[in-house]
LUMTOR-314317 format. One record per residue (C-alpha): residue number from 0; x, y, z. Coordinates in steps of 0.1 Angstrom, whole numbers. Layout:
N
R / NUM / X / Y / Z .
...
END
This chain:
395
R / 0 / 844 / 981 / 823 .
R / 1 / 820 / 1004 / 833 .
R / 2 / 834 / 1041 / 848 .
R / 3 / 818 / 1052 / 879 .
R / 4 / 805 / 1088 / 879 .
R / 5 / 826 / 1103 / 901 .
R / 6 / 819 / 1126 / 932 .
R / 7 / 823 / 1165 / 934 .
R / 8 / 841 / 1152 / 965 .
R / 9 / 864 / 1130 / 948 .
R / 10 / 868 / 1159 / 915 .
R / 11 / 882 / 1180 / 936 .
R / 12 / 906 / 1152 / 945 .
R / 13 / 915 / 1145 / 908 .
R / 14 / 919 / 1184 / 905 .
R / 15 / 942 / 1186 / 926 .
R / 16 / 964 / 1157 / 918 .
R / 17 / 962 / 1171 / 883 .
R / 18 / 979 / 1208 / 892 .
R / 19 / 1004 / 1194 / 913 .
R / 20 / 1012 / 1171 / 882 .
R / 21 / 1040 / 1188 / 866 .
R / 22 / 1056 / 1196 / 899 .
R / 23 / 1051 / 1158 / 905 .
R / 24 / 1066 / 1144 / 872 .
R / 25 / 1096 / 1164 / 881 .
R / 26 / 1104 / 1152 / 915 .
R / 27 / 1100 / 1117 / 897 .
R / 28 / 1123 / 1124 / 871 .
R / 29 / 1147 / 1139 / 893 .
R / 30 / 1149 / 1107 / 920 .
R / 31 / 1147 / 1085 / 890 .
R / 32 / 1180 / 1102 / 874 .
R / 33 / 1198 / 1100 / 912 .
R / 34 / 1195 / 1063 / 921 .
R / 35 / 1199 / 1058 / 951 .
R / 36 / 1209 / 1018 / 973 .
R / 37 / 1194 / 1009 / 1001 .
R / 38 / 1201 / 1035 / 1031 .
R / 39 / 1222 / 1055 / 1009 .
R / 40 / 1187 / 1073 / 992 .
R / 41 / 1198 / 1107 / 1012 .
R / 42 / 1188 / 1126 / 979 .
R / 43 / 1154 / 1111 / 973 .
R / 44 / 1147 / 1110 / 1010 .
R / 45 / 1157 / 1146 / 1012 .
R / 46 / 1138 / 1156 / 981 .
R / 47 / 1108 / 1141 / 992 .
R / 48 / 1110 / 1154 / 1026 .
R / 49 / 1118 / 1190 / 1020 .
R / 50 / 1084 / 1188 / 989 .
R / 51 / 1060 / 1179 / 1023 .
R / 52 / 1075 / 1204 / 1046 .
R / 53 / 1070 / 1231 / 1022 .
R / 54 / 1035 / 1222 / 1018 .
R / 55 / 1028 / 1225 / 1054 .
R / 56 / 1031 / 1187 / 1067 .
R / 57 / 1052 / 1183 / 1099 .
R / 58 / 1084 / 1164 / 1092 .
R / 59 / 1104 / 1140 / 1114 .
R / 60 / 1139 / 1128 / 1099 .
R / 61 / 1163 / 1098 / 1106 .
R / 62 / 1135 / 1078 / 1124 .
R / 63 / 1138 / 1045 / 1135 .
R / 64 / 1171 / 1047 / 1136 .
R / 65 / 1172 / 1049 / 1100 .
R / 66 / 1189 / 1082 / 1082 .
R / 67 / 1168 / 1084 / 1051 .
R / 68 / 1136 / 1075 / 1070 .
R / 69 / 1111 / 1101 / 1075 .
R / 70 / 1071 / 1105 / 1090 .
R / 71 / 1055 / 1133 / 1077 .
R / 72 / 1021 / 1144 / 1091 .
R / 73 / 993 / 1164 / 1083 .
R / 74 / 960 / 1169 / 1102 .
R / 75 / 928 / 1184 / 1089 .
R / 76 / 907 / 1183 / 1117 .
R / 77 / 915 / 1159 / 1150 .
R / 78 / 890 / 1134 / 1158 .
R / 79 / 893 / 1114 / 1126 .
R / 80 / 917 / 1080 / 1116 .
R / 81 / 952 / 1081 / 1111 .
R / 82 / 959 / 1068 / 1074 .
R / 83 / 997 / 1059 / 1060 .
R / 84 / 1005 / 1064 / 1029 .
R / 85 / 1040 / 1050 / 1024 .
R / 86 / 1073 / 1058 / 1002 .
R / 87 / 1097 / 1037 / 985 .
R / 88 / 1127 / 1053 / 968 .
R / 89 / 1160 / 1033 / 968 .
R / 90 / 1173 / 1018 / 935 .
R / 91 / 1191 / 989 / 923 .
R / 92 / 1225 / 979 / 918 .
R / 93 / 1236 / 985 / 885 .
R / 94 / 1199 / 990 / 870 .
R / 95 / 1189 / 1019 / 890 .
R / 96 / 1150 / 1024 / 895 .
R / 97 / 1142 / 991 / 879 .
R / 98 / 1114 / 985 / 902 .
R / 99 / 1099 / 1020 / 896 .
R / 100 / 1104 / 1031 / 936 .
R / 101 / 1107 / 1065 / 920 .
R / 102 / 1069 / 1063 / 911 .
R / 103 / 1065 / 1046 / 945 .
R / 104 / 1078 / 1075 / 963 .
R / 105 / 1064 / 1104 / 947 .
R / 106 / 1029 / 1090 / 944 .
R / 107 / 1030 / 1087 / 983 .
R / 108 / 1040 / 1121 / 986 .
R / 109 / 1016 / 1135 / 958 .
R / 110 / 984 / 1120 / 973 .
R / 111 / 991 / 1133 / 1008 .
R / 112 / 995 / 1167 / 993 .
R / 113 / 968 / 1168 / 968 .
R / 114 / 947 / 1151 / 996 .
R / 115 / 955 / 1182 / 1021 .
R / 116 / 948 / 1209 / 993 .
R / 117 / 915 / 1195 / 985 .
R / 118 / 899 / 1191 / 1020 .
R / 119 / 922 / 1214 / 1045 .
R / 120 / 897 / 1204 / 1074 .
R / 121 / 894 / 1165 / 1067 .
R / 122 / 889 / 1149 / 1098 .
R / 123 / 919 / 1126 / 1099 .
R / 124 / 955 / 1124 / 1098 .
R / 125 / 976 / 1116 / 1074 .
R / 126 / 1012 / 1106 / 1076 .
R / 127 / 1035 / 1102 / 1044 .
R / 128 / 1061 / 1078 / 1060 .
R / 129 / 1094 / 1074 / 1039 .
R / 130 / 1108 / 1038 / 1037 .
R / 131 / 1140 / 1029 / 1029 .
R / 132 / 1153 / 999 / 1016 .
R / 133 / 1132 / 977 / 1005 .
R / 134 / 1153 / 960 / 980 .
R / 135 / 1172 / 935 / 1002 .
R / 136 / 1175 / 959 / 1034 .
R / 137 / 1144 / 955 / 1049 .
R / 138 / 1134 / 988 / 1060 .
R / 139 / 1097 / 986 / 1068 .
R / 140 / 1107 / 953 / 1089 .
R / 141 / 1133 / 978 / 1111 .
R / 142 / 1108 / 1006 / 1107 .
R / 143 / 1080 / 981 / 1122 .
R / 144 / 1098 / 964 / 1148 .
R / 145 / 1100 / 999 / 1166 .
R / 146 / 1064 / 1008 / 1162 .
R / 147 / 1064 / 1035 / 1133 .
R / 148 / 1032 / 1018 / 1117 .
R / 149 / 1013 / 1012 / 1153 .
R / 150 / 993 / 1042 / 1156 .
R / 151 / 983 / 1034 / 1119 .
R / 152 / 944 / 1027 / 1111 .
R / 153 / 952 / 1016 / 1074 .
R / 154 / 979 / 1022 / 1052 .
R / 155 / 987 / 1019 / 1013 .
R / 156 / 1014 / 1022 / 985 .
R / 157 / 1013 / 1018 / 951 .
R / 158 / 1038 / 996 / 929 .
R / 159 / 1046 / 1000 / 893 .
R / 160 / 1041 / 973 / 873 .
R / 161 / 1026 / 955 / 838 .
R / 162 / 993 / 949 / 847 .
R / 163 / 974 / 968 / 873 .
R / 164 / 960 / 946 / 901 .
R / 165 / 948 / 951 / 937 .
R / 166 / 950 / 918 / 956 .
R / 167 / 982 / 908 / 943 .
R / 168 / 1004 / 884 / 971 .
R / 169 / 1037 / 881 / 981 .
R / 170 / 1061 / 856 / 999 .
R / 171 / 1080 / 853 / 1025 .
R / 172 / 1113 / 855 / 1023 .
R / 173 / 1152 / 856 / 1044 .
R / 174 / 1185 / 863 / 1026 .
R / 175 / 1213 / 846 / 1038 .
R / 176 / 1252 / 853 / 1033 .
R / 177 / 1272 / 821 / 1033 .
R / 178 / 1312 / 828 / 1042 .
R / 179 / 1333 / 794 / 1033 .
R / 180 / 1368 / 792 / 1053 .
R / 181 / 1395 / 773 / 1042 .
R / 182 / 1429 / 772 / 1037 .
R / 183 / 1454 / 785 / 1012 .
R / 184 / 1478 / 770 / 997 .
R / 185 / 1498 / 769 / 962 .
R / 186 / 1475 / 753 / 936 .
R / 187 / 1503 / 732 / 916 .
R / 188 / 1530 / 734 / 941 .
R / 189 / 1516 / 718 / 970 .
R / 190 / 1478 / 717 / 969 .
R / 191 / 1476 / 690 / 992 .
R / 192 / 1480 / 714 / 1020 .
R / 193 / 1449 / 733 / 1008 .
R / 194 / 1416 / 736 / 1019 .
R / 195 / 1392 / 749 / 991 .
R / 196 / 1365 / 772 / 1002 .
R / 197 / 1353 / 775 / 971 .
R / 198 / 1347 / 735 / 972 .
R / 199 / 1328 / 741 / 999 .
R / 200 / 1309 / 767 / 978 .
R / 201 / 1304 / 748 / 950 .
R / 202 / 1291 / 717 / 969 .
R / 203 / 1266 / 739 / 987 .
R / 204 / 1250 / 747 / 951 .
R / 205 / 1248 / 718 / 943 .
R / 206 / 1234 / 701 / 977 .
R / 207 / 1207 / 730 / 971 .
R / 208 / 1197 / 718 / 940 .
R / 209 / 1190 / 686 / 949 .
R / 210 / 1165 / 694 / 973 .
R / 211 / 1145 / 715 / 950 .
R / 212 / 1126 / 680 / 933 .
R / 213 / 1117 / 678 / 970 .
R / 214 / 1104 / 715 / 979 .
R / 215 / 1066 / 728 / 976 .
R / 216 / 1059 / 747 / 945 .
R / 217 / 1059 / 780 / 965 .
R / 218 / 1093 / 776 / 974 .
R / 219 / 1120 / 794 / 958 .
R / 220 / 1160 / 794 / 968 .
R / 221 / 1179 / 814 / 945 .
R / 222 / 1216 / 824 / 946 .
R / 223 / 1248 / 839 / 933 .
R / 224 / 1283 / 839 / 939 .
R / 225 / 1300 / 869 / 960 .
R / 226 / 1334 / 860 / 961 .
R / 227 / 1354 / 828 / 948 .
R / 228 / 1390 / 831 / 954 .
R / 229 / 1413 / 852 / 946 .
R / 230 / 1440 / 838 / 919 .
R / 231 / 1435 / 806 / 898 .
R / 232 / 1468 / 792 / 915 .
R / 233 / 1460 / 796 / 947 .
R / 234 / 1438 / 773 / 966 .
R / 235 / 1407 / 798 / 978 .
R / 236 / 1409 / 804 / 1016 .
R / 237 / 1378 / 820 / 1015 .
R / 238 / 1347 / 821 / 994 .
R / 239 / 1311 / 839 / 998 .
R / 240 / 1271 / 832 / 983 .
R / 241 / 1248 / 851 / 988 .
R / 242 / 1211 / 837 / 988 .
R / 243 / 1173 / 845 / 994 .
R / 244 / 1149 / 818 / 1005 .
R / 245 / 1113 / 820 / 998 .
R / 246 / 1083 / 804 / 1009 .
R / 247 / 1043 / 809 / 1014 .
R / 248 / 1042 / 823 / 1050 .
R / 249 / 1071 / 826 / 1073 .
R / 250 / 1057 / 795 / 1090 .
R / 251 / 1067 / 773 / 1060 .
R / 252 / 1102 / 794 / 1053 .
R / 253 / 1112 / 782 / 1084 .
R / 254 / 1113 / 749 / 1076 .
R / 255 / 1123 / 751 / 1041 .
R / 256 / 1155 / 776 / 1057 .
R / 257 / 1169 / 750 / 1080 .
R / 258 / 1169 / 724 / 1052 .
R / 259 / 1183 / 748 / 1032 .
R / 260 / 1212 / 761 / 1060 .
R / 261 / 1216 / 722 / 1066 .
R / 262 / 1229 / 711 / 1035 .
R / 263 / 1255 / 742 / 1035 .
R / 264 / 1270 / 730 / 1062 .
R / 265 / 1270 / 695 / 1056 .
R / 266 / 1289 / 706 / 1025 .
R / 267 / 1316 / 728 / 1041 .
R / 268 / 1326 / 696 / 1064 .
R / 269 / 1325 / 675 / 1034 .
R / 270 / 1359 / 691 / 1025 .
R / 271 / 1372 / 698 / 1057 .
R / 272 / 1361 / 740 / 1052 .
R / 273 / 1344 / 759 / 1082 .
R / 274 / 1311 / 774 / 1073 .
R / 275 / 1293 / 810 / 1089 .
R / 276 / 1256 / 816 / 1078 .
R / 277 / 1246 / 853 / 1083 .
R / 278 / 1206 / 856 / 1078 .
R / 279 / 1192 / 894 / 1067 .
R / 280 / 1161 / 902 / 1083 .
R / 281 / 1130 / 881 / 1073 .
R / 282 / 1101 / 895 / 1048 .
R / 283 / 1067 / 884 / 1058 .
R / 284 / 1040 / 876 / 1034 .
R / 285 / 1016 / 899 / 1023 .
R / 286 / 981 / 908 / 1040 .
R / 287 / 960 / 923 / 1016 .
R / 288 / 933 / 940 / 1035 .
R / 289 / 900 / 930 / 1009 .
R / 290 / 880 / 957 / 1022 .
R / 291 / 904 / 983 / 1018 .
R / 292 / 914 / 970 / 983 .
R / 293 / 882 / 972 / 969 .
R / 294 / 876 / 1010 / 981 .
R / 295 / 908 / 1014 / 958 .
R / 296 / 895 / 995 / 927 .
R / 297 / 864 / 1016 / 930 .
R / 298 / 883 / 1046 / 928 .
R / 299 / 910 / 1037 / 898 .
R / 300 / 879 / 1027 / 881 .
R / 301 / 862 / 1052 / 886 .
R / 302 / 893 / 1073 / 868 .
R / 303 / 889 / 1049 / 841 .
R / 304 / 916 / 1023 / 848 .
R / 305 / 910 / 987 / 845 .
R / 306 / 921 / 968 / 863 .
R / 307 / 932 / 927 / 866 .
R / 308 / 925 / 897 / 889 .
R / 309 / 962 / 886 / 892 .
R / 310 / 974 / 856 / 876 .
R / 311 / 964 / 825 / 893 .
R / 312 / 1000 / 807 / 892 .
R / 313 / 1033 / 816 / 898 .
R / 314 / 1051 / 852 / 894 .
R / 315 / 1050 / 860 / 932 .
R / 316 / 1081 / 882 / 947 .
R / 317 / 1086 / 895 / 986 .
R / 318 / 1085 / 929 / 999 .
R / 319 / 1091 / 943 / 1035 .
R / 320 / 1051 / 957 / 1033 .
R / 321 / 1039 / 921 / 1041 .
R / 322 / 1055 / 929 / 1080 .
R / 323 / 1036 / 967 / 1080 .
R / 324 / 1009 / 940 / 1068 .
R / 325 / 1009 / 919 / 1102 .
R / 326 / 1005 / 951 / 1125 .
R / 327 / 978 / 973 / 1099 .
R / 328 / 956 / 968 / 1074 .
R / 329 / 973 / 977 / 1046 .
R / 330 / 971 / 965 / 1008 .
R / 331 / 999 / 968 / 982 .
R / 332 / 985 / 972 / 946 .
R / 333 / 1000 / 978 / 914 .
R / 334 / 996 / 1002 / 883 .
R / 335 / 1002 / 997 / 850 .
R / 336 / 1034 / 1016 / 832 .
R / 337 / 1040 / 991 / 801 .
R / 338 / 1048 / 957 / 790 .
R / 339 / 1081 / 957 / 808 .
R / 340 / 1092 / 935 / 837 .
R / 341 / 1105 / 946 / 871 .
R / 342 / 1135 / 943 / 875 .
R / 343 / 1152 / 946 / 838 .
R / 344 / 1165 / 974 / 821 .
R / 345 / 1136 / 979 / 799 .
R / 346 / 1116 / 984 / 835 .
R / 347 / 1140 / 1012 / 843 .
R / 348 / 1131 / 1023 / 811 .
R / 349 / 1094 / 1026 / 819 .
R / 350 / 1097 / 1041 / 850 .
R / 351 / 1104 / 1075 / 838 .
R / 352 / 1085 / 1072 / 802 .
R / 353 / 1052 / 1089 / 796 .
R / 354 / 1033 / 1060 / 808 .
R / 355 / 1049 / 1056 / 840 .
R / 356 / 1047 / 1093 / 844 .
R / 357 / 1006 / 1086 / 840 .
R / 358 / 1008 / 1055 / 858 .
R / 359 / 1019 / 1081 / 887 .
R / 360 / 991 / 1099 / 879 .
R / 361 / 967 / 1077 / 883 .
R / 362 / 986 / 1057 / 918 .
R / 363 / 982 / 1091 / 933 .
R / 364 / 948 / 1096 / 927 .
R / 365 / 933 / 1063 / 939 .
R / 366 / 953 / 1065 / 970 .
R / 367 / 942 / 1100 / 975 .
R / 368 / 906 / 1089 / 971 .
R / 369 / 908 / 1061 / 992 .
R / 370 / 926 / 1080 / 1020 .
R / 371 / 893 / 1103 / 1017 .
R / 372 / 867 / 1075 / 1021 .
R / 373 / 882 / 1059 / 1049 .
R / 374 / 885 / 1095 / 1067 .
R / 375 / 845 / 1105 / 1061 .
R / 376 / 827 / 1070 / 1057 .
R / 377 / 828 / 1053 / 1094 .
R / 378 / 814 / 1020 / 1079 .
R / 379 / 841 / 1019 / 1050 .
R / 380 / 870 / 1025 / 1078 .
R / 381 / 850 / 999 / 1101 .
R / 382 / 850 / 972 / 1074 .
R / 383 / 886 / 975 / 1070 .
R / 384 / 893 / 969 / 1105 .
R / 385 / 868 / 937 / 1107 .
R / 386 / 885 / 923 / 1078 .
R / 387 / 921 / 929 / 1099 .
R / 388 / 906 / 918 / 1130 .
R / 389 / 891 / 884 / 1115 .
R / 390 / 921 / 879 / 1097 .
R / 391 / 943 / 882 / 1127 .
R / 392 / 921 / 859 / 1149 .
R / 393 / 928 / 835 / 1121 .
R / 394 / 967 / 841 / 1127 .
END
């Protein structure tokens, strides 16, 4: 790989990400050591928000009707685009920042900070906009459905991972709760008077796994059970699942859904049970702007980060970005922090080691850098918006 010389411009960029670095590394550190759920992240949300208002960005809190949602803006000079950078920062259950949102967040917040203390009178406005749960909750999709991203002429976030890439995709995705209703009755005593919910339950697993000889390759249906009765000898009443369907496009998932939802309740009325399907909000597939992730290679590279075509089969997951992806153009990297995998312990690991810690670095730069070439280079910032443009004429 060969290094681009880099800019005076862009040095003064990478200057100062690099002073604001140890402040940075402990804003990470703290957020990673405070996980957070989805729309319980007050801490993070407040950390992060309180770090922009001190450094001169105006703040609003609670938007979209979201407590631990912020928009925090900053404007050189008027006249120029309006760029997001966006903020992740709730955790996992049990594994805490096992996806690295920790990085997520405080690289968003870095590289609109380091971004305003290079060029004070950019032409453009920037807006760090804090998203909450992304890890089943669907914050962007809320967040997007009442027009935070609208006024948006691109926007970016970086994601932790094994292997840095820039045009990585994403699926589509729902989750779905299914609640079984029965009826109890004494196991040994008189279970003919029974219903079993968890029957139901178990039949609907099953019925799901048959279909999957008959599914695309991009589909995936994946589930675990929530609740399954409450004593051995007693015939469940009620039982839960809890599932996430994924397909290519949302198109495809709705298809693949109703099959899906189908054979639950055919399986609930095989015993005589009563079935409810509650469906989460739907994640739509990702829209990586090529343009804009090509002005974002050039600059990791030119930092002297590699980086990857992504593999050509398999390993895709969903995030809510793929709906900020349908409104803006918007691209969704990733940036190497080890050989761990999202969503283990050893990723949670990673996320506050010395390499994620660089990996933050590094996120912060590139999306300063790019936020800087699409604010002073009109045919850069036009390019992006063809690409969009084309791509939604397509759609």
């Amino acid at each position: 790989m060969e290094t681009t010389k880099i800019s005076a411009d862009k040095q003064k960029i990478i200057n100062a990400v690099d002073a604001r670095d140890v402040e940075l590394r402990k804003l990470s550190l703290k957020i990673h050591a405070n996980p957070e759920l989805n729309f319980e992240e007050f801490k993070a949300a407040k950390w992060l928000s309180d770090y922009l208002e001190q450094e001169g960005f105006s703040v609003e809190r609670g938007v979209a009707g979201l407590e631990t949602a912020f928009v925090a803006t900053w404007t050189g000079t008027p006249g120029g685009p309006t760029i997001g950078i966006l903020a992740e920062y709730d955790a996992l259950p049990r594994i805490g920042h096992a996806c690295g949102h920790n990085i997520i967040g405080t690289s968003a917040v870095g590289a609109g900070i380091a971004l305003k203390d290079a060029y004070p009178h950019l032409k453009g406005t920037i807006k760090v906009i804090g998203t909450p749960a992304e890890e089943g909750g669907g914050g962007k999709i809320i967040m997007a459905d009442k027009g935070i991203f609208d006024d948006l002429d691109a926007a970016m976030m970086t994601h932790p991972s094994s292997r840095t890439m820039v045009l990585r995709g994403g699926i589509a995705c729902v989750p779905a709760t299914f609640k079984f209703y029965g009826k109890e009755a004494h196991a040994a005593g008189s279970p003919e008077l029974g219903i079993s919910a968890l029957d139901a339950l178990m039949n609907s697993f099953m019925a799901i796994n048959s279909l999957r000889e008959y599914f695309p390759d991009d589909v995936r249906v994946h589930g675990i059970v929530t609740h399954g009765g409450d004593a051995a000898n007693i015939v469940p009443g009620y039982a839960e699942a809890e599932y996430v369907i994924r397909a290519a496009t949302m198109k495809k998932l709705e298809g693949i859904k109703e099959r899906v939802y189908n054979a639950v309740r055919s399986s609930a009325a095989a015993v005589g049970a009563k079935c409810e399907i509650i469906e989460g909000l739907t994640y739509a597939e990702r829209n990586n702007n090529v343009p804009l992730a090509k002005l974002y290679q050039n600059n990791l590279e030119s930092i002297g980060v590699e980086v990857f075509e992504p593999p050509k089969d398999g390993g895709l997951g969903s995030s809510d970005i793929g709906n900020v992806g349908q409104i803006v153009p918007t691209i969704h990297p990733y940036i190497r922090i080890g050989d761990a995998v999202g969503h283990t312990l050893q990723f949670t690991e990673a996320s506050k080691s010395e390499a994620g810690m660089r990996g933050q670095n590094q996120a912060t730069k590139a999306m300063a850098m790019t936020a800087y070439d699409l604010c002073t280079n009109k045919q850069a910032l036009q390019n992006v918006k063809d690409a969009f443009a084309a791509w939604k004429q397509k759609n």
